[in-house]
CHARMM-style PDB file with segment names, atoms N, HN, CA, C and O in Angstrom:
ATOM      1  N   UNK     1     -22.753  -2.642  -4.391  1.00  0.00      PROA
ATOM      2  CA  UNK     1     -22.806  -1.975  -3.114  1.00  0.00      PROA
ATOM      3  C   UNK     1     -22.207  -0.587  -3.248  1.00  0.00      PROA
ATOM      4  O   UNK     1     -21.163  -0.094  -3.673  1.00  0.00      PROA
ATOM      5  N   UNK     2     -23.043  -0.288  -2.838  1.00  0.00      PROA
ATOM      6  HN  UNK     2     -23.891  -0.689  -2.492  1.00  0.00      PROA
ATOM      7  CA  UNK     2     -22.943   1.985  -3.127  1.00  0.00      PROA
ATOM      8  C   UNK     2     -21.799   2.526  -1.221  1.00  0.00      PROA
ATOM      9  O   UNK     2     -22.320   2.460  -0.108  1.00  0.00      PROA
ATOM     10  N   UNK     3     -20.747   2.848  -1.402  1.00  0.00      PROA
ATOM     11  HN  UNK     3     -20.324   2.902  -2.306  1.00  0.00      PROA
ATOM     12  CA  UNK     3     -19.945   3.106  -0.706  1.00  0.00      PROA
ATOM     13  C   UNK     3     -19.831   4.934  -0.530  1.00  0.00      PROA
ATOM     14  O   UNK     3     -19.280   5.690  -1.330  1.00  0.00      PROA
ATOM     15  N   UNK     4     -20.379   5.235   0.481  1.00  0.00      PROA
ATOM     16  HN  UNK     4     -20.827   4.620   1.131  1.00  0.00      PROA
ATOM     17  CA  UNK     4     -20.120   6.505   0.494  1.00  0.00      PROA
ATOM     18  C   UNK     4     -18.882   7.359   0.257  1.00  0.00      PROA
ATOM     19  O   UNK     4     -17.771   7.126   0.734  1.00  0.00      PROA
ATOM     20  N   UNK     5     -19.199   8.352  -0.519  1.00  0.00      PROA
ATOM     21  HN  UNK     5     -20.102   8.540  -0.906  1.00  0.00      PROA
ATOM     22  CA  UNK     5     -17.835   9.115  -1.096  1.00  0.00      PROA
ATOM     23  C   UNK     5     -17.007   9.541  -0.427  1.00  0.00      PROA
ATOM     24  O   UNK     5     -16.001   9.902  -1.039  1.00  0.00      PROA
ATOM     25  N   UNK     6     -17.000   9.709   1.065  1.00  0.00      PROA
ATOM     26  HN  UNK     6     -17.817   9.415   1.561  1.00  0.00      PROA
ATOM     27  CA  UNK     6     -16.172  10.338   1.636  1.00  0.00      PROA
ATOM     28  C   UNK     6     -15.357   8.974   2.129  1.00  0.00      PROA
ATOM     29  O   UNK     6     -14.128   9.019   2.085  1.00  0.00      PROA
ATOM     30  N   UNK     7     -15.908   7.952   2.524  1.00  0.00      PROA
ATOM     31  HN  UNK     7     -16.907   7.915   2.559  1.00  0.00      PROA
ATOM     32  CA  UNK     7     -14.976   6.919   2.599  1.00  0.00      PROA
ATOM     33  C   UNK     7     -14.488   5.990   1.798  1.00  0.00      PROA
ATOM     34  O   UNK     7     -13.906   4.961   2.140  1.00  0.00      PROA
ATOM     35  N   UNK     8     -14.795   6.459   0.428  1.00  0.00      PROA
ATOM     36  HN  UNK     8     -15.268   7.295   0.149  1.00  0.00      PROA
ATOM     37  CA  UNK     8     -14.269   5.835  -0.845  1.00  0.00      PROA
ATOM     38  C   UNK     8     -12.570   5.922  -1.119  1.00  0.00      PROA
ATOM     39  O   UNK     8     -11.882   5.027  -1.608  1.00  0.00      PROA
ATOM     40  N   UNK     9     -12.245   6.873  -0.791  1.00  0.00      PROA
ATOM     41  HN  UNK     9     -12.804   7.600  -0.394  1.00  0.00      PROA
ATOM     42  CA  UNK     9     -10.269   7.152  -1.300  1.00  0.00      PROA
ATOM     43  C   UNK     9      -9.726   6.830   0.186  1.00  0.00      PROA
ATOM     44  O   UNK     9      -8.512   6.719   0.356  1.00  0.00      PROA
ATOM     45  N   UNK    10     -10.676   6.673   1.318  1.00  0.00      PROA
ATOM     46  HN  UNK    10     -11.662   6.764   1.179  1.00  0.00      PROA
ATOM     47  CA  UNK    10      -9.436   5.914   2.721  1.00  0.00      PROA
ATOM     48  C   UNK    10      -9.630   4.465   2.084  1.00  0.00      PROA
ATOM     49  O   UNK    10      -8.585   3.848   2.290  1.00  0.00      PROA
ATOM     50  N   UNK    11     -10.468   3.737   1.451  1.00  0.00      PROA
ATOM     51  HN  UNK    11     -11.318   4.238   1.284  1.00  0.00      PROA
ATOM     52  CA  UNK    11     -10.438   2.265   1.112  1.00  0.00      PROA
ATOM     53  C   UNK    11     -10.074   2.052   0.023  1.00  0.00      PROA
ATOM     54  O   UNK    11      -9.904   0.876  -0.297  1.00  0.00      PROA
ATOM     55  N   UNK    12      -9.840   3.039  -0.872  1.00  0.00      PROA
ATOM     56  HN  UNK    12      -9.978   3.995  -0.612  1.00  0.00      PROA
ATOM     57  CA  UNK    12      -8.713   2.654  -2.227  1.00  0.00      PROA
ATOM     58  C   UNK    12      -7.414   2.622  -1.529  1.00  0.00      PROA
ATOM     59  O   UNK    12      -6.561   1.789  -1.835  1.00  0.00      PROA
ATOM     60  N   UNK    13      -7.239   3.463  -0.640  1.00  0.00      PROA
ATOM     61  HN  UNK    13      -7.931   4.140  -0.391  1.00  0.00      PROA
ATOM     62  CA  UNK    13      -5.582   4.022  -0.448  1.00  0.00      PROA
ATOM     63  C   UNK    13      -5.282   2.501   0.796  1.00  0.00      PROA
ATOM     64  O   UNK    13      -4.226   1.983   1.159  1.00  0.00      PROA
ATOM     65  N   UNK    14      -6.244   2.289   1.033  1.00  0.00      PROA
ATOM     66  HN  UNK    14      -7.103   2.709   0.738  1.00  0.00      PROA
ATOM     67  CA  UNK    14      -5.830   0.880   2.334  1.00  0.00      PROA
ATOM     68  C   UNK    14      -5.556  -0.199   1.117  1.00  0.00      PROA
ATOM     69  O   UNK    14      -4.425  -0.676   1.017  1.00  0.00      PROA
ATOM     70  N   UNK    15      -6.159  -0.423   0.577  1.00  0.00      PROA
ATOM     71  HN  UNK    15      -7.078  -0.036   0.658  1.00  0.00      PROA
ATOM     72  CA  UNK    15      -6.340  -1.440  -0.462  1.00  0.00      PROA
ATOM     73  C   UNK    15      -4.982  -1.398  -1.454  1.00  0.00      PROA
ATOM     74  O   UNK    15      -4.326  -2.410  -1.700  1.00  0.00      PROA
ATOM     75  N   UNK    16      -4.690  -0.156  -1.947  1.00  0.00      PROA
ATOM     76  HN  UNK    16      -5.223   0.666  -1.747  1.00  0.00      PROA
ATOM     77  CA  UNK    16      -3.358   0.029  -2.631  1.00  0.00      PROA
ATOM     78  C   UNK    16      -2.170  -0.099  -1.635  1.00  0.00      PROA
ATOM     79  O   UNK    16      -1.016  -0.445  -1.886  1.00  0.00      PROA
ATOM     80  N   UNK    17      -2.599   0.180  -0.710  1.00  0.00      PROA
ATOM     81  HN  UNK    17      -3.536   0.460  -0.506  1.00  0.00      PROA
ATOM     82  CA  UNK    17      -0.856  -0.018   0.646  1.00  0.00      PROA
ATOM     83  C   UNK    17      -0.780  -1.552   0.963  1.00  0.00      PROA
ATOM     84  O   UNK    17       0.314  -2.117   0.934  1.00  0.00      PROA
ATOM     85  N   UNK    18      -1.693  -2.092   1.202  1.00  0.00      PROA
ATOM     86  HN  UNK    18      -2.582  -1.634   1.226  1.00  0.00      PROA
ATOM     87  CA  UNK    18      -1.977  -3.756   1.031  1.00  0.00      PROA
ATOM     88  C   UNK    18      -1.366  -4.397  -0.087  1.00  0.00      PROA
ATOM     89  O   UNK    18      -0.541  -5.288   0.112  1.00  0.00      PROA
ATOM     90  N   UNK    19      -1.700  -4.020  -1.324  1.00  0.00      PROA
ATOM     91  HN  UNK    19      -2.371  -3.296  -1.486  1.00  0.00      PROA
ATOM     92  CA  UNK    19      -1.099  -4.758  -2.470  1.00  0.00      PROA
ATOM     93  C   UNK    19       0.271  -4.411  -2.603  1.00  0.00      PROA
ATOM     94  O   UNK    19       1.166  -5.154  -3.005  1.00  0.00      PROA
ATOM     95  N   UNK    20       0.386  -3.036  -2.178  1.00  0.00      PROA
ATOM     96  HN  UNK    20      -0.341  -2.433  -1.852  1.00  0.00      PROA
ATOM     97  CA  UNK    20       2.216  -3.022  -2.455  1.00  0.00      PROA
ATOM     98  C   UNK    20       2.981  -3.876  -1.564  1.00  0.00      PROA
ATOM     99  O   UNK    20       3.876  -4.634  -1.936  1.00  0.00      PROA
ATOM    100  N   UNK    21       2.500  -3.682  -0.114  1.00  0.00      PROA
ATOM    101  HN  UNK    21       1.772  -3.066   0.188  1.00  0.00      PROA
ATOM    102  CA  UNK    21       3.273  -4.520   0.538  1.00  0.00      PROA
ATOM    103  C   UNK    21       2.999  -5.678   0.616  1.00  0.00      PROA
ATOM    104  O   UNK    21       3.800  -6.256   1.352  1.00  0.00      PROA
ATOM    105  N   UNK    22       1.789  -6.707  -0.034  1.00  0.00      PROA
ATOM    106  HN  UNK    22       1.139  -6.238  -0.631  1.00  0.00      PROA
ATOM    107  CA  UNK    22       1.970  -7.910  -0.091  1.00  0.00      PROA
ATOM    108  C   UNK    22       3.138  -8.199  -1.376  1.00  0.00      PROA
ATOM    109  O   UNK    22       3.941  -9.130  -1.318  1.00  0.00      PROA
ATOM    110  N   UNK    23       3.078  -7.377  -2.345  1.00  0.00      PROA
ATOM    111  HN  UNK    23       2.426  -6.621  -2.393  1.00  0.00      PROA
ATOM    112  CA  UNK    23       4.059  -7.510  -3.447  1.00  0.00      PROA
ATOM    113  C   UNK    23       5.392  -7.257  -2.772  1.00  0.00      PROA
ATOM    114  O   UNK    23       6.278  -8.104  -2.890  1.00  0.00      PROA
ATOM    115  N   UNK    24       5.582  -6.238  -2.128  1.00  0.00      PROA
ATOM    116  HN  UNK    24       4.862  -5.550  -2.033  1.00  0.00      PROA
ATOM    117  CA  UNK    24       7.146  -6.049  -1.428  1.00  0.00      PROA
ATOM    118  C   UNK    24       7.857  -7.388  -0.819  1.00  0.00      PROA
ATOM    119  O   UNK    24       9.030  -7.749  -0.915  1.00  0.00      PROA
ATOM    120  N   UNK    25       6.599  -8.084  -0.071  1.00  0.00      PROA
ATOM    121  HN  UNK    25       5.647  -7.791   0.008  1.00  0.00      PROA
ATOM    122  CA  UNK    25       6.876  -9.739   1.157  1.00  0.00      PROA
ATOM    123  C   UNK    25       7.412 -10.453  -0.390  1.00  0.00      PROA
ATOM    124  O   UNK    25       8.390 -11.191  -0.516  1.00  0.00      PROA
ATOM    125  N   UNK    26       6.640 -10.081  -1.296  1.00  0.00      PROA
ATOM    126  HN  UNK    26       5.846  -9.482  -1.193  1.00  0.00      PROA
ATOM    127  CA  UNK    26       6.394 -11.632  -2.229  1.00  0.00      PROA
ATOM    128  C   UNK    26       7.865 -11.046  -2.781  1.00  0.00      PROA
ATOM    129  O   UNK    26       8.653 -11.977  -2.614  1.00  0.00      PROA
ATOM    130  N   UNK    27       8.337 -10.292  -3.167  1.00  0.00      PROA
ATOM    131  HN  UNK    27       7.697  -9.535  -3.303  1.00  0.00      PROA
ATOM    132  CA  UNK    27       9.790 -10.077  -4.150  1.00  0.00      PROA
ATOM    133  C   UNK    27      11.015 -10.041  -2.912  1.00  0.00      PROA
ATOM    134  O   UNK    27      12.121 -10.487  -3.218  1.00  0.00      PROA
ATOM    135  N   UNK    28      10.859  -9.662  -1.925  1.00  0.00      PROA
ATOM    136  HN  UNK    28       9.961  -9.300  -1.676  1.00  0.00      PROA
ATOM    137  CA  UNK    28      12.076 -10.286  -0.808  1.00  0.00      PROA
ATOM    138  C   UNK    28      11.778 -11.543  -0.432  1.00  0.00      PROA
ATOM    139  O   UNK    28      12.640 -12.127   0.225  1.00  0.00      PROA
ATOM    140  N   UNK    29      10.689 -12.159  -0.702  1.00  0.00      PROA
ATOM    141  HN  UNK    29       9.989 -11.685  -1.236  1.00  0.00      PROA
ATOM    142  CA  UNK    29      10.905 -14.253  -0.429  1.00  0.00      PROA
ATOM    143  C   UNK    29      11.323 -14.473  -1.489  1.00  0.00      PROA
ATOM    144  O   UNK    29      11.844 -15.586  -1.429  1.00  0.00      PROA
ATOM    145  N   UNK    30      11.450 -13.911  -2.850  1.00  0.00      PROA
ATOM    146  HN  UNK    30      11.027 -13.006  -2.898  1.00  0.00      PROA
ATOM    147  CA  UNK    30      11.515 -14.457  -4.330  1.00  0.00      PROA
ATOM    148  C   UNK    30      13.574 -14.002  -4.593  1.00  0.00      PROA
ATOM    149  O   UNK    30      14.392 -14.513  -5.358  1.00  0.00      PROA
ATOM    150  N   UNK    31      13.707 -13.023  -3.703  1.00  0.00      PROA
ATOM    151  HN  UNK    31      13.042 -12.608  -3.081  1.00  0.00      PROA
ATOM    152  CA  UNK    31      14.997 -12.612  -3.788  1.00  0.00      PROA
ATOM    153  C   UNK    31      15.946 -12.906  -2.877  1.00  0.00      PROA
ATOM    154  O   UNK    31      17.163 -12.735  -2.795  1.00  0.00      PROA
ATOM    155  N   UNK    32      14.797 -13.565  -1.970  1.00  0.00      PROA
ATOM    156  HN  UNK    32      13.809 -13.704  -2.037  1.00  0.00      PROA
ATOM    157  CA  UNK    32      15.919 -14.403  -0.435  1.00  0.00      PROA
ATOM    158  C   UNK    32      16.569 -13.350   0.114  1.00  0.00      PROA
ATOM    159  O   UNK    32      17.787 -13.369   0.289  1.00  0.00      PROA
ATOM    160  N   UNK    33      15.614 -12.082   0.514  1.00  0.00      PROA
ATOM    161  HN  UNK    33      14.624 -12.067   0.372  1.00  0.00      PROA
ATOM    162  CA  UNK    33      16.291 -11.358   1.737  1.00  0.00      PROA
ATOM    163  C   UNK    33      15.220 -10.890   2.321  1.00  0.00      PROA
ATOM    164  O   UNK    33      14.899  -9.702   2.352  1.00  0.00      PROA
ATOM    165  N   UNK    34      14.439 -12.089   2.957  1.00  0.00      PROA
ATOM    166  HN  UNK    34      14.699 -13.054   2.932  1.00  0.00      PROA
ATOM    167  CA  UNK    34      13.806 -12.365   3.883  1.00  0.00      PROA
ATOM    168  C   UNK    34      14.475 -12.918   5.155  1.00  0.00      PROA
ATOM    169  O   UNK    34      15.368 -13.757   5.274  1.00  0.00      PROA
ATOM    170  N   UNK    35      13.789 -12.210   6.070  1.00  0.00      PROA
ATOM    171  HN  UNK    35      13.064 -11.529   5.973  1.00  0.00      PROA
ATOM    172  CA  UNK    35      14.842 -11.873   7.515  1.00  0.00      PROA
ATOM    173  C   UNK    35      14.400 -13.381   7.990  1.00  0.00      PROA
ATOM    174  O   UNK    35      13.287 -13.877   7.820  1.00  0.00      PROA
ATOM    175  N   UNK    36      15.341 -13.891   8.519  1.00  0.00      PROA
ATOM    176  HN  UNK    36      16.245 -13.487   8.658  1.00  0.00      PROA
ATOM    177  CA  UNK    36      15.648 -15.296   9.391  1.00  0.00      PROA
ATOM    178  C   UNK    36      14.608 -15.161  10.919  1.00  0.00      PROA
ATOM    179  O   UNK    36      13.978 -16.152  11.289  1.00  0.00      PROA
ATOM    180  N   UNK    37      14.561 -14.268  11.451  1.00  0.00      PROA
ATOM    181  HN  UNK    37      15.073 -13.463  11.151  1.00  0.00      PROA
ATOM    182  CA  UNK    37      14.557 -13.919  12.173  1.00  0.00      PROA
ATOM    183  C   UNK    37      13.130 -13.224  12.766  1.00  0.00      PROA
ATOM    184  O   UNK    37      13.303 -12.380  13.646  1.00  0.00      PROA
ATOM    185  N   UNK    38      12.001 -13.453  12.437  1.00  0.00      PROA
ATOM    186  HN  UNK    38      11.860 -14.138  11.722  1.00  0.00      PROA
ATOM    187  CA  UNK    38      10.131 -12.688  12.450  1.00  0.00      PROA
ATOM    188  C   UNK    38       9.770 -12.001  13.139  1.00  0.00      PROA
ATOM    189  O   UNK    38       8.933 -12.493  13.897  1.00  0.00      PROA
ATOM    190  N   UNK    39      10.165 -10.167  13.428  1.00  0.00      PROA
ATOM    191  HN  UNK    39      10.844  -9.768  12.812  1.00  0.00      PROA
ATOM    192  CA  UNK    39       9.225  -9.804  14.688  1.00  0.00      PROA
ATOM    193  C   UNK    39       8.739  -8.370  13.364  1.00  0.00      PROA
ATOM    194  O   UNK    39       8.936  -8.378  12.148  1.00  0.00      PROA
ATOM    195  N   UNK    40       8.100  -7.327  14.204  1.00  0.00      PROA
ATOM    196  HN  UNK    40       7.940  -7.321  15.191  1.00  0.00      PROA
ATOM    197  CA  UNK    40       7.312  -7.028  13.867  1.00  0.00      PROA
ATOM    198  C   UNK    40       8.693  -5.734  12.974  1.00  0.00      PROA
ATOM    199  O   UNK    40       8.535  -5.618  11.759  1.00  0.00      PROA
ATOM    200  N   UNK    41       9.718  -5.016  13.525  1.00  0.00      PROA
ATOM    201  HN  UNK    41       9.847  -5.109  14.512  1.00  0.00      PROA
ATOM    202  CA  UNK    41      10.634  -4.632  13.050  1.00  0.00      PROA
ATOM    203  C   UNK    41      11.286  -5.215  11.491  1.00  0.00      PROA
ATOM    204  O   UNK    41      11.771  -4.758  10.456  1.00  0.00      PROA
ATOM    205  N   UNK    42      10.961  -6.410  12.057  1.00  0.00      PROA
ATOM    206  HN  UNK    42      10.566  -6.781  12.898  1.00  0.00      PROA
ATOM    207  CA  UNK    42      12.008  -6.813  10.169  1.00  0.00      PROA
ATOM    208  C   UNK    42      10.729  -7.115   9.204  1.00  0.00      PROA
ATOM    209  O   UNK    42      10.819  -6.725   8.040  1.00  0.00      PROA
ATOM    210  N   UNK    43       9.458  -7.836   9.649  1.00  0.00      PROA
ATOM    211  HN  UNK    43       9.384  -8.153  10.595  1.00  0.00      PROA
ATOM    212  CA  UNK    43       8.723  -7.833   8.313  1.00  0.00      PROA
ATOM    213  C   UNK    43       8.079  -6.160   7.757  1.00  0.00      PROA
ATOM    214  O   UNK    43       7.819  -5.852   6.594  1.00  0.00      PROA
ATOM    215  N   UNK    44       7.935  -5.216   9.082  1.00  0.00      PROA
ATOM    216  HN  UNK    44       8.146  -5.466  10.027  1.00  0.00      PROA
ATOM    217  CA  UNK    44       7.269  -3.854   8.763  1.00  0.00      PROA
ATOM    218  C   UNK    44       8.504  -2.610   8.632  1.00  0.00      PROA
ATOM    219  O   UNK    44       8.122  -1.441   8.705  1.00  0.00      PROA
ATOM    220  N   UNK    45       9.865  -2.879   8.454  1.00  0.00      PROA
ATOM    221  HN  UNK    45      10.175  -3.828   8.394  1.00  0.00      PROA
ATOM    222  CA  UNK    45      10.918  -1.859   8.373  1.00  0.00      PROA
ATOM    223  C   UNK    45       9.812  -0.564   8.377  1.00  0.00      PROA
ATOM    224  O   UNK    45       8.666  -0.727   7.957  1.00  0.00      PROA
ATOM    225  N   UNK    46      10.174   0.421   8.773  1.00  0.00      PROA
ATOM    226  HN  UNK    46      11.104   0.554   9.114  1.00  0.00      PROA
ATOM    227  CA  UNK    46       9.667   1.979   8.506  1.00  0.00      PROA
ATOM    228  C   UNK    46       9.779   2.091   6.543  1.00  0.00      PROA
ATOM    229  O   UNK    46       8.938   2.133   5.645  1.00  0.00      PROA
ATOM    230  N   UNK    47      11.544   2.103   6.608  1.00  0.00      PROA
ATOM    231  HN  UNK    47      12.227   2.068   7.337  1.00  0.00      PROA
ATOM    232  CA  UNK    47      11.761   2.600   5.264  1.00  0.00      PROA
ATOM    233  C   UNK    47      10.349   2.124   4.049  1.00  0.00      PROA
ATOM    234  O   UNK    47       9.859   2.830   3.168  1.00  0.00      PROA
ATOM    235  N   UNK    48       9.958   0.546   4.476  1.00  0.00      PROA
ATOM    236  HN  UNK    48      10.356  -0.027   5.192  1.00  0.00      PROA
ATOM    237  CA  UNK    48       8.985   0.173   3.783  1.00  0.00      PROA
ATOM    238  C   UNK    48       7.142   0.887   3.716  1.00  0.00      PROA
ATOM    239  O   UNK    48       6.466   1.436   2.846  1.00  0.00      PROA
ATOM    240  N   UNK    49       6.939   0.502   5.077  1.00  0.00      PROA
ATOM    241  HN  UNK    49       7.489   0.057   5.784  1.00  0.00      PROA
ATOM    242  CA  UNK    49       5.810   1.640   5.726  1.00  0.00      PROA
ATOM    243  C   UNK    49       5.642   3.227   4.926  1.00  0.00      PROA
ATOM    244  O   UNK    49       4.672   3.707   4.340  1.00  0.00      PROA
ATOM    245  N   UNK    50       6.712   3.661   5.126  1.00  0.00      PROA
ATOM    246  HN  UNK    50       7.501   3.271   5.602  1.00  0.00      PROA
ATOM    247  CA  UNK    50       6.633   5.302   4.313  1.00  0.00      PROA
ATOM    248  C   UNK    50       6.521   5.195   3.337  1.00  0.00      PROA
ATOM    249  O   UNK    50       5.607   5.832   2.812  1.00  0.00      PROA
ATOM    250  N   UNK    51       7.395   4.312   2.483  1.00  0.00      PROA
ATOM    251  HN  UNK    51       8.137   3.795   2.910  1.00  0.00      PROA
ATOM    252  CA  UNK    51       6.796   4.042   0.907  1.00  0.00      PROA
ATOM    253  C   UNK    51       5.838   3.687   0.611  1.00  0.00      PROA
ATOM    254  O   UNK    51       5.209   4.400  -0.171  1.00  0.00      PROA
ATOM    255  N   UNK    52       5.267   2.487   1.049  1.00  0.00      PROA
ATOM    256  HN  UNK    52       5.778   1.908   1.685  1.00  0.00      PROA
ATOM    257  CA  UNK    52       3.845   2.185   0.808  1.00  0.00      PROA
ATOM    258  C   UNK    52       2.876   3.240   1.261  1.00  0.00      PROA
ATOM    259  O   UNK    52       1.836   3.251   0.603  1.00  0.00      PROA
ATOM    260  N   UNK    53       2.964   4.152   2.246  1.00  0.00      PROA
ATOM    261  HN  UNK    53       3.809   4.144   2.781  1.00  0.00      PROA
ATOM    262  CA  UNK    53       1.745   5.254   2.509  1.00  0.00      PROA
ATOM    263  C   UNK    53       2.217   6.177   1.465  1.00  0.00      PROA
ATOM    264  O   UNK    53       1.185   6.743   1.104  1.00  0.00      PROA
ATOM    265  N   UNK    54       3.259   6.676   0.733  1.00  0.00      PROA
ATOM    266  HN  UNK    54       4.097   6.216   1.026  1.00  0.00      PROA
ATOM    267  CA  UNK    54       3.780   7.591   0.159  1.00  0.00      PROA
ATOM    268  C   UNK    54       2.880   6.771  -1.582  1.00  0.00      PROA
ATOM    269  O   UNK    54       2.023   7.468  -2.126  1.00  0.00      PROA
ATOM    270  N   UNK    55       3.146   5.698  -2.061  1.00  0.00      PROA
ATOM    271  HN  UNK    55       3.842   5.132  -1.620  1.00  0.00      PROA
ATOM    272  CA  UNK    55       2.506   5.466  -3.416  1.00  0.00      PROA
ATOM    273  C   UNK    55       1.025   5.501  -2.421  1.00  0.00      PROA
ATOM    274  O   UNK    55       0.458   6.577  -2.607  1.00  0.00      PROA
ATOM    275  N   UNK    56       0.618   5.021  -1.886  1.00  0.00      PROA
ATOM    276  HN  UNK    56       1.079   4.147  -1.734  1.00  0.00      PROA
ATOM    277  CA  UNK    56      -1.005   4.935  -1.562  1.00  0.00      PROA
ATOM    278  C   UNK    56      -1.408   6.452  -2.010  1.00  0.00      PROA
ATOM    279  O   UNK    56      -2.065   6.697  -3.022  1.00  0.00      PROA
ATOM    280  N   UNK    57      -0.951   7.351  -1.173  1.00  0.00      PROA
ATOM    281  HN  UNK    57      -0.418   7.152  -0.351  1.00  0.00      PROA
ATOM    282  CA  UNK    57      -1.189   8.995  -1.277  1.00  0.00      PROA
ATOM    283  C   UNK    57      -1.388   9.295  -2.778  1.00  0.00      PROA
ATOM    284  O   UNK    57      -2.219  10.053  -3.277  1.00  0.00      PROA
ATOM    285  N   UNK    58      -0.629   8.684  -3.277  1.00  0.00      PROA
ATOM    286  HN  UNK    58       0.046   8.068  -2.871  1.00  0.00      PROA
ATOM    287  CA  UNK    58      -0.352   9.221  -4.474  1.00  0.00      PROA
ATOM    288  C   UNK    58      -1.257   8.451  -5.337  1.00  0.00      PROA
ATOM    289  O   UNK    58      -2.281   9.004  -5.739  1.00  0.00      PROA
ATOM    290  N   UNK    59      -1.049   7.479  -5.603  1.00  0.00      PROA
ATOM    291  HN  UNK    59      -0.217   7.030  -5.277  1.00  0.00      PROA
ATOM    292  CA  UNK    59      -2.026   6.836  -6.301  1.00  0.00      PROA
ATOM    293  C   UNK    59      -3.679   7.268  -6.158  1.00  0.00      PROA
ATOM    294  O   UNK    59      -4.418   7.610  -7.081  1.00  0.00      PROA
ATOM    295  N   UNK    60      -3.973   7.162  -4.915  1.00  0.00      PROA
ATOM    296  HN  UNK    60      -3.373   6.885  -4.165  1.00  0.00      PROA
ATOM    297  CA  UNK    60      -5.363   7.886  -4.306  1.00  0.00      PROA
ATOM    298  C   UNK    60      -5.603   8.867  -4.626  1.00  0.00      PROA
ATOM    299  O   UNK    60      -6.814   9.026  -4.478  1.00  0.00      PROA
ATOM    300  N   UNK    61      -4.999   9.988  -5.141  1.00  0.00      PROA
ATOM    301  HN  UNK    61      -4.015   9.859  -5.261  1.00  0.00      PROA
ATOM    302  CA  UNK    61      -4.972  11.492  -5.186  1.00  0.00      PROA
ATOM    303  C   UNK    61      -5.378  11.393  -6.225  1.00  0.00      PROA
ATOM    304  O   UNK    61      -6.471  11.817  -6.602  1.00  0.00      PROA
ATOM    305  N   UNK    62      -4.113  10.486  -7.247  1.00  0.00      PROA
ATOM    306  HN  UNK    62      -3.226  10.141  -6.941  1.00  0.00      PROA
ATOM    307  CA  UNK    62      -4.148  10.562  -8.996  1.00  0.00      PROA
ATOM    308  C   UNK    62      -5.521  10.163  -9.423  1.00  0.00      PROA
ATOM    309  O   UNK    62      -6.220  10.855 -10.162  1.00  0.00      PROA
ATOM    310  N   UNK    63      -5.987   8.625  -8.751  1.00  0.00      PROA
ATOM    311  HN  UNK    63      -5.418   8.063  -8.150  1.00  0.00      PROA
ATOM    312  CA  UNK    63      -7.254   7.885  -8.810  1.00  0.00      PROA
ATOM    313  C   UNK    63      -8.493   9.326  -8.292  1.00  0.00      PROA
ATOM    314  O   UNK    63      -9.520   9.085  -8.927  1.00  0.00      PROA
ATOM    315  N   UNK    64      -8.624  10.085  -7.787  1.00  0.00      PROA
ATOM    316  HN  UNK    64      -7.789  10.281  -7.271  1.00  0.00      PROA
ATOM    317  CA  UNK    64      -9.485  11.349  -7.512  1.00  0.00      PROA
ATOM    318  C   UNK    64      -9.637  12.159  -8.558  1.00  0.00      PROA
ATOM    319  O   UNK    64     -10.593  12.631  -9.175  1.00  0.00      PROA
ATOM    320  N   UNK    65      -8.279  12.221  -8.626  1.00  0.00      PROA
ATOM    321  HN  UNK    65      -7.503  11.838  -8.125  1.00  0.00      PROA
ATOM    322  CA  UNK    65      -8.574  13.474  -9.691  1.00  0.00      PROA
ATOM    323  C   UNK    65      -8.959  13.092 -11.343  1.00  0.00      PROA
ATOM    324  O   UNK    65      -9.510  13.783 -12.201  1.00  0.00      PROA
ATOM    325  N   UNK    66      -8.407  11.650 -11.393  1.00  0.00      PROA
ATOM    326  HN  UNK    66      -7.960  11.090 -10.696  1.00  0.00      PROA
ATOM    327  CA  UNK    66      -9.082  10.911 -12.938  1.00  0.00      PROA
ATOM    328  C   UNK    66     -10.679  10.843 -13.020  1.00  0.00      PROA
ATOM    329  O   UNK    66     -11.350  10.712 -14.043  1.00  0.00      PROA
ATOM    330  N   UNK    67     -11.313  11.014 -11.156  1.00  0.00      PROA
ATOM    331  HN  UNK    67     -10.767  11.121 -10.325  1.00  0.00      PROA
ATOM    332  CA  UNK    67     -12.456  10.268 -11.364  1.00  0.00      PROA
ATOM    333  C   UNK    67     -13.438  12.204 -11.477  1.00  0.00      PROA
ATOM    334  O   UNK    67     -14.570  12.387 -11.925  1.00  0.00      PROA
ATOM    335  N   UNK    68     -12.811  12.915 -11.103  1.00  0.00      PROA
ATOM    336  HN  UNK    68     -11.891  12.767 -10.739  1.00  0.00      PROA
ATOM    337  CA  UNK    68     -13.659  14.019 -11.527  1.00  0.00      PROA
ATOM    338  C   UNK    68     -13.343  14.692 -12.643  1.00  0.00      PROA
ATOM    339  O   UNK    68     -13.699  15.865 -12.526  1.00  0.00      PROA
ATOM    340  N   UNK    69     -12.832  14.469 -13.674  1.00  0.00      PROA
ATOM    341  HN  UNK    69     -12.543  13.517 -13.769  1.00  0.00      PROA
ATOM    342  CA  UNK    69     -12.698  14.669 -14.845  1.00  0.00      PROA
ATOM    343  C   UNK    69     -13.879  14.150 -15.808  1.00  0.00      PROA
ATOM    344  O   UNK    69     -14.350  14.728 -16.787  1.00  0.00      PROA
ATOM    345  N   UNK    70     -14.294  12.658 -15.157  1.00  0.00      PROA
ATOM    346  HN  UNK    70     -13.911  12.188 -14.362  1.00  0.00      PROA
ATOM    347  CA  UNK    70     -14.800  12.287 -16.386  1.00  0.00      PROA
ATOM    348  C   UNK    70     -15.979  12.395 -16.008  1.00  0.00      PROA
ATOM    349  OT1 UNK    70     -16.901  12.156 -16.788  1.00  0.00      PROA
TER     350      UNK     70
END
């Protein structure tokens, strides 16, 4: 399936913010500082949010610029 180019790096960069933060959930249940407590504040902290859009950006950018090189 042929994905148009202009919406090709918003669905890498969704797709890479997804995997970090399913990896982020999976290493605070694995490290037991997972909040007691479930609202939308303790599983989505900001501090976490900015990081994950901050590697997405980045990764997406890097993943662009590898792909017009070759």
């Amino acid at each position: 399936m042929k994905v148009h180019p202009k919406i090709e790096p918003i669905l890498y960069g969704i797709v890479v913010f997804v995997i970090f933060y399913i990896l982020t959930l999976v290493l605070k249940l694995i490290t037991h500082q997972f909040p007691m407590v479930l609202s939308f504040e303790t599983l989505f902290p900001k501090k976490d949010l900015l990081l994950g859009l901050g590697v997405a950006v980045v990764l997406t950018f890097t993943h662009q610029r590898k792909k017009k090189l070759q």
